[in-house]
C-alpha positions as CSV (number, residue, x, y, z in Angstrom):
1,X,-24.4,172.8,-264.7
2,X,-20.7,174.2,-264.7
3,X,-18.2,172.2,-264.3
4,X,-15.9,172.1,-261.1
5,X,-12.8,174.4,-261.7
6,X,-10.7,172.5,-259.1
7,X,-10.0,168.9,-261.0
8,X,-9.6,166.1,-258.6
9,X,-6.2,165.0,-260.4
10,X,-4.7,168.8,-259.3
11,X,-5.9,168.6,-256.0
12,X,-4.0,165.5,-255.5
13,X,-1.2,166.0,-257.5
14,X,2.4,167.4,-256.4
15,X,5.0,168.7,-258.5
16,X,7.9,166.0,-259.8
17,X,10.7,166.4,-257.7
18,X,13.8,166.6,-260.3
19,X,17.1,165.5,-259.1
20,X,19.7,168.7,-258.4
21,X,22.8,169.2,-256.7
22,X,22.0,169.4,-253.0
23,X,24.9,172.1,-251.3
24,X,24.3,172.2,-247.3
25,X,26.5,175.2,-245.5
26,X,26.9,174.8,-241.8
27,X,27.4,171.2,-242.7
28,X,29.4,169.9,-239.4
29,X,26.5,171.3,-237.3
30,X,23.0,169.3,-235.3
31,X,20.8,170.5,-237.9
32,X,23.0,168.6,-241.1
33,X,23.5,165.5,-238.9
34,X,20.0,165.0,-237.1
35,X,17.9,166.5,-239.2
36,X,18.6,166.8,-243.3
37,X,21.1,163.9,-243.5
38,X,18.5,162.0,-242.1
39,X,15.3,162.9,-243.8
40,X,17.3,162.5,-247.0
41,X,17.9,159.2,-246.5
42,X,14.4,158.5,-245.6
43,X,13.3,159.7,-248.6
44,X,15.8,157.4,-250.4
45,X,14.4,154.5,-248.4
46,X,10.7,155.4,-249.1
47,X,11.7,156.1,-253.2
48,X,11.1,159.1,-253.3
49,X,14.5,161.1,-253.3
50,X,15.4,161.7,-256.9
51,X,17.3,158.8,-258.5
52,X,21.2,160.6,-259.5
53,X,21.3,163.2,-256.4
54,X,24.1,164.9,-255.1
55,X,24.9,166.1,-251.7
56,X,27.9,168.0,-250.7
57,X,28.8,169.8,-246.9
58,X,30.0,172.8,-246.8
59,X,31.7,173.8,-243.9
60,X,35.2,175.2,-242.4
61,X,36.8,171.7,-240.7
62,X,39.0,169.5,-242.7
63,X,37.5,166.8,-243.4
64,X,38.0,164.0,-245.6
65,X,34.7,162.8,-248.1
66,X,35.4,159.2,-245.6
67,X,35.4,161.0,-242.3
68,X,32.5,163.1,-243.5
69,X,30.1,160.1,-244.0
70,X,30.8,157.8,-241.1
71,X,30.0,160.8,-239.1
72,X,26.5,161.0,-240.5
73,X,26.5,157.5,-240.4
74,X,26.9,157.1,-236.6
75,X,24.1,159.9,-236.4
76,X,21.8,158.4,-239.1
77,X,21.4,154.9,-236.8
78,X,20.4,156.7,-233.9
79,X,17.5,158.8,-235.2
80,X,16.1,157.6,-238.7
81,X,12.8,157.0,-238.2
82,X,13.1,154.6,-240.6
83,X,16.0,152.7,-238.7
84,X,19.7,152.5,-239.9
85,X,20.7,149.6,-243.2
86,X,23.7,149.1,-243.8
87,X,23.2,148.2,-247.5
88,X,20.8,151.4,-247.6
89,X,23.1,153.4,-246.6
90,X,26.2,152.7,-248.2
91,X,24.0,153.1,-251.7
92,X,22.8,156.9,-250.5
93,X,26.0,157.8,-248.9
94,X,28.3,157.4,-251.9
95,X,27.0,160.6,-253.4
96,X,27.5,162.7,-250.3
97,X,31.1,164.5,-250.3
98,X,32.7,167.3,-248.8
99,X,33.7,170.7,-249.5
100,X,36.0,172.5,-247.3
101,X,36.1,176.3,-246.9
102,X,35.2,179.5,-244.6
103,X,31.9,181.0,-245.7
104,X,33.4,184.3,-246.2
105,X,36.6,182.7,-248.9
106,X,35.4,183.3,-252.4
107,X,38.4,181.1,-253.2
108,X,35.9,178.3,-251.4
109,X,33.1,179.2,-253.3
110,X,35.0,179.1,-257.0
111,X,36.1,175.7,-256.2
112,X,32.8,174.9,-255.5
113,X,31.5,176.5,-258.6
114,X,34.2,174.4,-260.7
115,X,33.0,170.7,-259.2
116,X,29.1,171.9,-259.9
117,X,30.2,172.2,-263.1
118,X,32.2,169.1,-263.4
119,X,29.1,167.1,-262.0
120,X,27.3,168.5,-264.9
121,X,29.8,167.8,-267.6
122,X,29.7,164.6,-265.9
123,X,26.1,163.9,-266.7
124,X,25.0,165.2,-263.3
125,X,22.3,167.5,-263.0
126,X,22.5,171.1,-263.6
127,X,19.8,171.6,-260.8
128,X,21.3,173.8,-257.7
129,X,19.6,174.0,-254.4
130,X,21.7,176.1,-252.0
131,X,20.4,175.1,-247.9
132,X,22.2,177.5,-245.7
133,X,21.8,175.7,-242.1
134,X,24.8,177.4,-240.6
135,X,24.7,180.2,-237.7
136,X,22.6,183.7,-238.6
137,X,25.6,185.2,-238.3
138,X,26.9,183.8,-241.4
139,X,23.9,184.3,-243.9
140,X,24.9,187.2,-245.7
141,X,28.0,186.4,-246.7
142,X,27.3,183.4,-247.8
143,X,24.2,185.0,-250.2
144,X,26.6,187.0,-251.3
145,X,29.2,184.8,-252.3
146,X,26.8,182.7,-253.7
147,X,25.7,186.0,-256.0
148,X,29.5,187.1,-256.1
149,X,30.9,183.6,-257.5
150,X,27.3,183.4,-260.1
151,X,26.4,180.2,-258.2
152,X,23.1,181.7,-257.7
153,X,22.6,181.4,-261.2
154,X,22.4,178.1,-263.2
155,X,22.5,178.4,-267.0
156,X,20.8,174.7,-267.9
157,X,18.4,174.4,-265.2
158,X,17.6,176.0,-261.9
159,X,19.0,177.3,-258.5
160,X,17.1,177.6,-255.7
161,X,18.2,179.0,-251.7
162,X,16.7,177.3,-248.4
163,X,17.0,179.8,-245.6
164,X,17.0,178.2,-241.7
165,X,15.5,180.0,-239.0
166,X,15.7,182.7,-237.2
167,X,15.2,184.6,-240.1
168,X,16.6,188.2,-238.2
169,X,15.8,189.5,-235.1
170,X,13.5,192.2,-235.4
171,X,12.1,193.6,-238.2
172,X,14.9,195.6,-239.4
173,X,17.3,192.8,-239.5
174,X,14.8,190.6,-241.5
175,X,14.1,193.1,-244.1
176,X,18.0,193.8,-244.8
177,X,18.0,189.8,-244.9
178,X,15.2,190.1,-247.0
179,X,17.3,192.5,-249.3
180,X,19.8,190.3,-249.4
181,X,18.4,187.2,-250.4
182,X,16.2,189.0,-253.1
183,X,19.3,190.2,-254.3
184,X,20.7,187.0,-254.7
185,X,17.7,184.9,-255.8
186,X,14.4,185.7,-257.1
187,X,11.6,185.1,-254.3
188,X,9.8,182.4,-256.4
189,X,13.4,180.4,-255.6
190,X,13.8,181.4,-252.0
191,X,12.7,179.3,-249.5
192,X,12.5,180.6,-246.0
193,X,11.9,177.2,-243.9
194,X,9.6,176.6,-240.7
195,X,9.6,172.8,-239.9
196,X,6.2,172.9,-238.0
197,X,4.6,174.0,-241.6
198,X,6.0,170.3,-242.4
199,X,4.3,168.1,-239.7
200,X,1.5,166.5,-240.8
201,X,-1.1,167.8,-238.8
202,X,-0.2,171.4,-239.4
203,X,-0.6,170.4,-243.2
204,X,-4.0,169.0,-242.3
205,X,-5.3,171.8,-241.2
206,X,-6.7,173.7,-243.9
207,X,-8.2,169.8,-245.3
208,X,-9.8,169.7,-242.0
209,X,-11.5,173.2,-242.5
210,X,-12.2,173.7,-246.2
211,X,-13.1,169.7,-247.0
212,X,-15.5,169.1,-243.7
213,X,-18.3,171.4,-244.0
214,X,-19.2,171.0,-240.5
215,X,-16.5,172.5,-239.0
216,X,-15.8,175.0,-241.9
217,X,-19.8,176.2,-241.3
218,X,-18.9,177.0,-237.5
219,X,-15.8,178.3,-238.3
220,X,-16.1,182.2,-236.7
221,X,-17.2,184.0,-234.3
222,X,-20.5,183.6,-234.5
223,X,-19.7,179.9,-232.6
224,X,-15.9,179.8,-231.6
225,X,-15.6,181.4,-228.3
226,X,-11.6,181.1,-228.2
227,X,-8.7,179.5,-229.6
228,X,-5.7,178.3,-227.8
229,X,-2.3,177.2,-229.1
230,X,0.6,175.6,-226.4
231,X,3.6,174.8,-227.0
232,X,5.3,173.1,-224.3
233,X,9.2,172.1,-223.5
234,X,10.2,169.9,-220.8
235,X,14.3,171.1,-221.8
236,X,15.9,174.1,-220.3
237,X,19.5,174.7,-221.7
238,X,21.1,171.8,-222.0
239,X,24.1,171.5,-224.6
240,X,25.2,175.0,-224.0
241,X,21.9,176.4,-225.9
242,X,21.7,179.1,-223.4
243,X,24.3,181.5,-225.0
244,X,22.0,181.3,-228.4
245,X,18.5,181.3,-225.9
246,X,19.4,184.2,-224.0
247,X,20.0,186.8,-226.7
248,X,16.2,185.5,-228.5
249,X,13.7,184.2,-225.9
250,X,10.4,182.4,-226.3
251,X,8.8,185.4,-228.1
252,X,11.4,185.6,-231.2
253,X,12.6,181.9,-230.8
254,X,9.2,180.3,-231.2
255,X,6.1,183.1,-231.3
256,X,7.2,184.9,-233.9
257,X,7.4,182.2,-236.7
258,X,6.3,179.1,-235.5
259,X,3.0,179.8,-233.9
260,X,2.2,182.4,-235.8
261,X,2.2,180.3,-238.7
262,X,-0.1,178.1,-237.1
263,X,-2.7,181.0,-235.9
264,X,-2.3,182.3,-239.3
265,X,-3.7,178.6,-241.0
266,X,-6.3,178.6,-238.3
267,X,-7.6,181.8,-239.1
268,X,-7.1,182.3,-242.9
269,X,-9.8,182.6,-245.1
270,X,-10.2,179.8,-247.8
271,X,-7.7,180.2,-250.3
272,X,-8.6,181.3,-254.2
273,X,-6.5,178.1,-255.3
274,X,-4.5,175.4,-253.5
275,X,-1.0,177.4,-255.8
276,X,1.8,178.8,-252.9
277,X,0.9,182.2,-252.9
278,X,-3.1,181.8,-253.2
279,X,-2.3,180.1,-249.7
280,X,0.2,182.3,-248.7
281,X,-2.0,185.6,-249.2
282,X,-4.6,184.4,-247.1
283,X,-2.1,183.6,-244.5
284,X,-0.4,187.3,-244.9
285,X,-4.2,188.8,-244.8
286,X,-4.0,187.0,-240.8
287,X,-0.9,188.4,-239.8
288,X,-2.0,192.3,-241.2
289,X,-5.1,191.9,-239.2
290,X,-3.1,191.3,-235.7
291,X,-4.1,194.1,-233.3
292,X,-1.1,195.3,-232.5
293,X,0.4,196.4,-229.0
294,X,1.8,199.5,-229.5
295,X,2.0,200.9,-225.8
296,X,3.5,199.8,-222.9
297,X,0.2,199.3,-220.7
298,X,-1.3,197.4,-223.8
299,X,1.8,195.0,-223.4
300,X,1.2,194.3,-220.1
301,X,-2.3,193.8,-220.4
302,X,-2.3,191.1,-223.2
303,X,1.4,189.6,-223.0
304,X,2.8,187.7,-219.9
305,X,6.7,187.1,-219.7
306,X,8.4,184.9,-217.0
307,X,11.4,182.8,-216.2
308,X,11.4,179.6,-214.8
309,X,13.1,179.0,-211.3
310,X,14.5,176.1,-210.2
311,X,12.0,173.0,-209.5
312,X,11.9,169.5,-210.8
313,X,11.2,168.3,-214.2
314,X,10.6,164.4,-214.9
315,X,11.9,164.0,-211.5
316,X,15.3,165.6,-212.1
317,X,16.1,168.8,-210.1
318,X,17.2,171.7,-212.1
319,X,18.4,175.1,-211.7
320,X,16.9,178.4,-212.3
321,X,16.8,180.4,-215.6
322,X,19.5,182.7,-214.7
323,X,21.9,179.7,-213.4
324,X,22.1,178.3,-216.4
325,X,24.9,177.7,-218.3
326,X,25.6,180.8,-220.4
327,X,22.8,182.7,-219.5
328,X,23.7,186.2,-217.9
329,X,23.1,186.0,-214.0
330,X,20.7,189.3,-214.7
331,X,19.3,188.1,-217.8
332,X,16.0,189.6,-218.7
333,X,15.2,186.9,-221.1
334,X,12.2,185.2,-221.3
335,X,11.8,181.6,-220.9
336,X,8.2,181.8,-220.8
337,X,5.7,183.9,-222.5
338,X,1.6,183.7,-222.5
339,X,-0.6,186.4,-225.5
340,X,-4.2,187.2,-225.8
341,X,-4.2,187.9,-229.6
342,X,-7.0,189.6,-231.5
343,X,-7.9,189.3,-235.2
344,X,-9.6,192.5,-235.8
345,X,-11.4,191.3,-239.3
346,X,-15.2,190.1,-240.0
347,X,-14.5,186.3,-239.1
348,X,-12.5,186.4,-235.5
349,X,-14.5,190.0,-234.0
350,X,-14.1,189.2,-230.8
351,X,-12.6,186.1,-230.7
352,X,-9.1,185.9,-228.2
353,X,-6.2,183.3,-229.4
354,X,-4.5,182.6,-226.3
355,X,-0.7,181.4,-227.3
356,X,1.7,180.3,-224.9
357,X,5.4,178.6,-224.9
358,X,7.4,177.9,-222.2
359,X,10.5,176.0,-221.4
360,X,11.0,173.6,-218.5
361,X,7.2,172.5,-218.5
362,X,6.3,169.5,-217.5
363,X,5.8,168.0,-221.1
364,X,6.7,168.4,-224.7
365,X,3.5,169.0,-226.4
366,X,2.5,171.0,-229.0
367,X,-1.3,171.6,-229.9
368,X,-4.4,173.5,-231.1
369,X,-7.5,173.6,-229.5
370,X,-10.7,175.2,-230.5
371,X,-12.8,175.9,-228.2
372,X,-16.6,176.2,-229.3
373,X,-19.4,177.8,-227.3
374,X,-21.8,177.1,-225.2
375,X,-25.2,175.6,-225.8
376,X,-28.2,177.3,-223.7
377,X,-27.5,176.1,-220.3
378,X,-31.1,174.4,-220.1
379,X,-31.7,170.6,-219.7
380,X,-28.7,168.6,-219.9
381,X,-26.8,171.9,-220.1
382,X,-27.7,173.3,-217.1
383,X,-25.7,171.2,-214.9
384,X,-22.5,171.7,-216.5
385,X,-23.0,175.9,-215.9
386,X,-19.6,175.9,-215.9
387,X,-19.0,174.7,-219.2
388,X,-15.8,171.9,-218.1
389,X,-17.3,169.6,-220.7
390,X,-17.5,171.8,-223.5
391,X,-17.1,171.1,-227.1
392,X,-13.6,171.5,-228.0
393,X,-11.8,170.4,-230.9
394,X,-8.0,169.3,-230.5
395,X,-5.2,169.3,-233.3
396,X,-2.0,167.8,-231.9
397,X,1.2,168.6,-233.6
398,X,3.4,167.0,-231.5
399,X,3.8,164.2,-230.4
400,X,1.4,161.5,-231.4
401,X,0.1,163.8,-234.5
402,X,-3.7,163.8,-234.6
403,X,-7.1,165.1,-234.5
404,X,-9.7,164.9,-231.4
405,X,-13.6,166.1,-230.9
406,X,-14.5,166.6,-226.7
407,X,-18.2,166.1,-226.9
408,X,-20.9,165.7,-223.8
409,X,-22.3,162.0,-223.7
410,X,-24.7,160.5,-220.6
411,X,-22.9,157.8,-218.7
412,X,-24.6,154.4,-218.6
413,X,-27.3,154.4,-215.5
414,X,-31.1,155.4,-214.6
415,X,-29.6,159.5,-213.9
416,X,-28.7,162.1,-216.7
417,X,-25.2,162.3,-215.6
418,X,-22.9,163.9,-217.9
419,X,-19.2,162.9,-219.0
420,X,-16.4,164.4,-221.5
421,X,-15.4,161.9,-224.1
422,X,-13.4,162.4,-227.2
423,X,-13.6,161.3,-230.5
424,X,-9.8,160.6,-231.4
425,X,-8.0,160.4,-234.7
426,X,-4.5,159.2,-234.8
427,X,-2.0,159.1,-237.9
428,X,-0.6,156.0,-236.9
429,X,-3.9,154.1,-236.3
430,X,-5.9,155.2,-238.9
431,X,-3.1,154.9,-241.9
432,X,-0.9,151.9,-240.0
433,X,2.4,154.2,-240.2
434,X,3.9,157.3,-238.9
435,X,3.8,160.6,-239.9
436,X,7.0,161.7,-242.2
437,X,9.6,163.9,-240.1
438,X,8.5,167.4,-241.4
439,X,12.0,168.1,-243.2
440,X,11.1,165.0,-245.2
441,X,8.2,166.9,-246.7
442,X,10.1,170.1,-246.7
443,X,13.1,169.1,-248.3
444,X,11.0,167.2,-251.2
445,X,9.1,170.2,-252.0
446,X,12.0,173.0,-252.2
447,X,13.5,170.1,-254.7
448,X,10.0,170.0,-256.4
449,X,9.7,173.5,-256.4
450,X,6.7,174.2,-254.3
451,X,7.1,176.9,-251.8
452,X,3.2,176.1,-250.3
453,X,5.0,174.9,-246.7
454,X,7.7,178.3,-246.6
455,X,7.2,181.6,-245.7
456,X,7.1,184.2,-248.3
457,X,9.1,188.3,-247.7
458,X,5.8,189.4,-246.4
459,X,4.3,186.7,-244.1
460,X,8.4,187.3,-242.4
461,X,7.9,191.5,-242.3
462,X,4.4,191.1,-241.0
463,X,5.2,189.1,-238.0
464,X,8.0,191.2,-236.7
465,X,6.2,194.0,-237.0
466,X,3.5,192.3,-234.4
467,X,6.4,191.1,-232.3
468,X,8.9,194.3,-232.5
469,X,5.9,196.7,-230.2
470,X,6.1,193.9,-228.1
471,X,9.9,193.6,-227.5
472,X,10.4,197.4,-227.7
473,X,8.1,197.5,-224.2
474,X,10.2,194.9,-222.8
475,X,13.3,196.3,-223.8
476,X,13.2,199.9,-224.4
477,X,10.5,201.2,-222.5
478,X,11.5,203.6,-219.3
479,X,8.8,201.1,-217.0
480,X,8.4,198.0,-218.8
481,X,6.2,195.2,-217.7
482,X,8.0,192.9,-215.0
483,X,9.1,189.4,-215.0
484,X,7.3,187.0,-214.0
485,X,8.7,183.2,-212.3
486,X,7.4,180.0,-212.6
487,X,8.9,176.9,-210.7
488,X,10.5,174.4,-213.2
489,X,8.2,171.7,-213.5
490,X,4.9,173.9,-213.7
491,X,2.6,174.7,-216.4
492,X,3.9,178.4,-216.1
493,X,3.6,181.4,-213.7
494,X,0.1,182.6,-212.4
495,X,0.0,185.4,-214.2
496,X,-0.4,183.6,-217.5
497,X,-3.7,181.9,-215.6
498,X,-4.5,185.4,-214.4
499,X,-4.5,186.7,-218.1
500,X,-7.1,183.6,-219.0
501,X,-9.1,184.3,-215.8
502,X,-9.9,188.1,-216.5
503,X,-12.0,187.0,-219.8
504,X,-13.8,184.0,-217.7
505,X,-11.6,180.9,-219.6
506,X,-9.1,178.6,-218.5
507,X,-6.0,177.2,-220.2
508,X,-7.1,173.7,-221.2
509,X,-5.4,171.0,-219.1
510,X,-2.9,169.1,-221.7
């Protein structure tokens, strides 16, 4: 008998994270303070941030190294998830400093050149990884200072470039981006980030499939009848987000990277091996196989756009779309949008993925639900004709990360009476802690060097490509399709229901 190619010890295995040089640009900003600074330090807490690392800000205030970290500090104690010590802190926050400059000063960037290479004289490490979280508007020059000033390059280790969303606009944009960063670092050191490919049930999906052979057996379209994927938001604007929101809108903001990363694990073939790009082809092989919308009617058939109009959400009024705060009066944004996707290969013929997002909903939720088909409507079957307590198998990303099976049981008595109950799997029950915040995971593995959780050039071009026919109708087009409303407070307008009820199915009730 052969012996099994795929050892136990490299399935399970991750690559050592080595300790580098940390440099953040955009540094004063939410992402910096809520996010990075403190999923850092829970990685310090946990042991598993790399003993000797550095972290410096980069951004254009003056600020003192002091005034820096009791910033972060004041920020860290409201949202670690692994609470706020003192002691903790002061040990992880003496090697964060600041660096000030404008990202276009190459004077800025030599300095910063001079103290990476006085860290190394020091004994530091000669490890760089570059994470640009400041506005889009700012990424290209700072790639090419980083080229211009030969930070891109280190001579006795490596240097690697996180890249924050949105990664362009359109497809245009993101290839020049593309260009750009290629130009600056190699693709097997750029790392373009999506933190939903960092929570942990997004990461569980493909163990779910290709390690359970009774779901990976059903998996097509021989017994899936559809596949839905919500993402919900209870917030509208707040914080003066509307001036950002109403030049992208759900289909660019969220569609185009976040759930199409998720169709694209959902769909994918089983990998060759468990390396970055054996995953990452599969997923590319998804996005290629998109049927696209390329004329107007086809747009309106498959794709629903609306704005939300004022209503009440958690039982606090709110206004209208177009009265928010930095949102133009005549705005032809979407808050809302609602697909029928097809994946025209061998696997999903005929299958629909329904995807919707939409702000000002009634809950923040974001999940996957599979929605198998119908037995013969016979015997027990035939008096659910309607198929309400289907088999239907539920991956919640957020919140409350986990794994549920809907499956028809009798209820206790002398009639066959049927009832919906769920199997339920929950991280936090099952392994007695919570998930990791997903730039935890995603920070550890651009230090580690494993790009499996980014998107690669290709996966980015592929998905704008699907999502640039679809904004050219709404845009560009002589009669594009209308707007649609939906109050504040709702689960969306009716013609997102409509676009369900025209193929017989129903969004599932969250």
């Amino acid at each position: 008998m052969e012996s099994n190619p795929f050892r136990e010890e490299d399935i399970g295995a991750r690559r050592v994270a080595e300790p580098c040089t940390l440099v953040i640009f955009g540094a004063t900003g939410d992402l910096t303070h809520r996010k990075l600074i403190p999923a850092l330090y829970n990685l310090a807490v946990d042991g598993d941030l790399p003993a000797g690392m550095k972290v410096i800000g980069f951004a254009r205030r003056e600020k003192s190294d002091e005034v820096f970290r009791d910033g972060l500090k004041e920020i860290n104690k409201q949202v670690s998830r692994q609470g706020h010590n003192d002691a903790l802190w002061d040990q992880f926050a003496q090697n964060i400093s600041y660096h000030q400059s404008t990202f276009d000063d190459p004077e800025g960037y030599k300095s910063l050149k001079k103290r990476l290479d006085e860290i190394e004289a020091d004994g530091g490490s000669p490890n760089r990884l570059f994470y640009v979280a400041s506005a889009p508007e700012f990424f290209d020059n700072i790639l090419l200072q980083l080229k211009e000033s030969g930070l891109n390059q280190a001579e006795n280790g490596w240097a690697r470039a996180v890249v924050e969303k949105p990664f362009g606009t359109d497809l245009a944009t993101a290839t020049h981006l593309n260009e750009v960063v290629n130009e600056t670092f190699h693709e097997t050191d750029t790392y373009r980030i999506d933190h939903y490919l960092g929570k942990e049930t997004a990461q569980n999906i493909m163990v779910l499939r290709f390690a359970n052979a009774i779901f990976e057996l059903l998996w097509n379209n021989r017994f899936i009848d559809h596949v839905q994927v919500t993402c919900s938001e209870p917030l509208g604007m707040e914080g003066g987000r509307g001036g950002y929101y109403d030049k992208s809108g759900a289909l660019r903001d969220m569609v185009q990277n976040h759930l199409l990363q998720l169709v694209s694990l959902i769909a994918m073939e089983p990998p060759a091996d468990l390396s970055a790009d054996g995953i990452r082809d599969e997923k590319v092989k998804v996005l290629k196989s998109l049927r696209k919308y390329e004329t107007v009617e086809a747009v309106a058939e498959n794709v629903v756009r609306a704005q939300y109009t004022s209503g009440t959400v958690g039982g606090e009024d709110v206004v209208g779309y177009r009265r928010e705060d930095r949102v133009d009066p005549g705005s032809m944004t979407e808050s809302y949008v609602a697909l029928r996707l097809m994946i025209d290969n061998w696997r999903w013929a005929g299958v629909p993925f329904y995807v919707r997002m939409g702000k000002r909903l009634p809950k923040k939720s974001t999940e996957i639900s599979v929605h198998f088909k119908e037995a013969p409507e016979v015997l027990f079957n035939a008096v659910d004709a309607d198929g309400s307590l289907g088999n239907v198998l539920v991956m919640r990303i957020q919140p409350n990360e986990g794994i549920s099976l809907g499956i028809r049981s009798k209820q206790p008595g002398p009639a066959a009476q049927l009832q919906a109950v769920k199997m339920d799997f929950q991280y936090q029950t099952a392994f007695g802690k919570g998930s990791p915040e997903a730039y935890e995971r995603l920070l550890l593995d651009a230090i580690a060097g494993d790009a499996t959780l980014f998107a690669r050039k290709d996966e980015v071009e592929e998905a704008w490509k699907f999502v640039d026919y679809i904004e050219d109708a709404w845009h560009k087009a002589a009669h594009p399709p209308r707007m649609a409303e939906y109050q504040a407070g709702s689960w969306g307008p009716v013609e997102s229901d409509d676009l369900l009820d025209r193929d017989g199915r129903k969004w599932r009730r969250m």
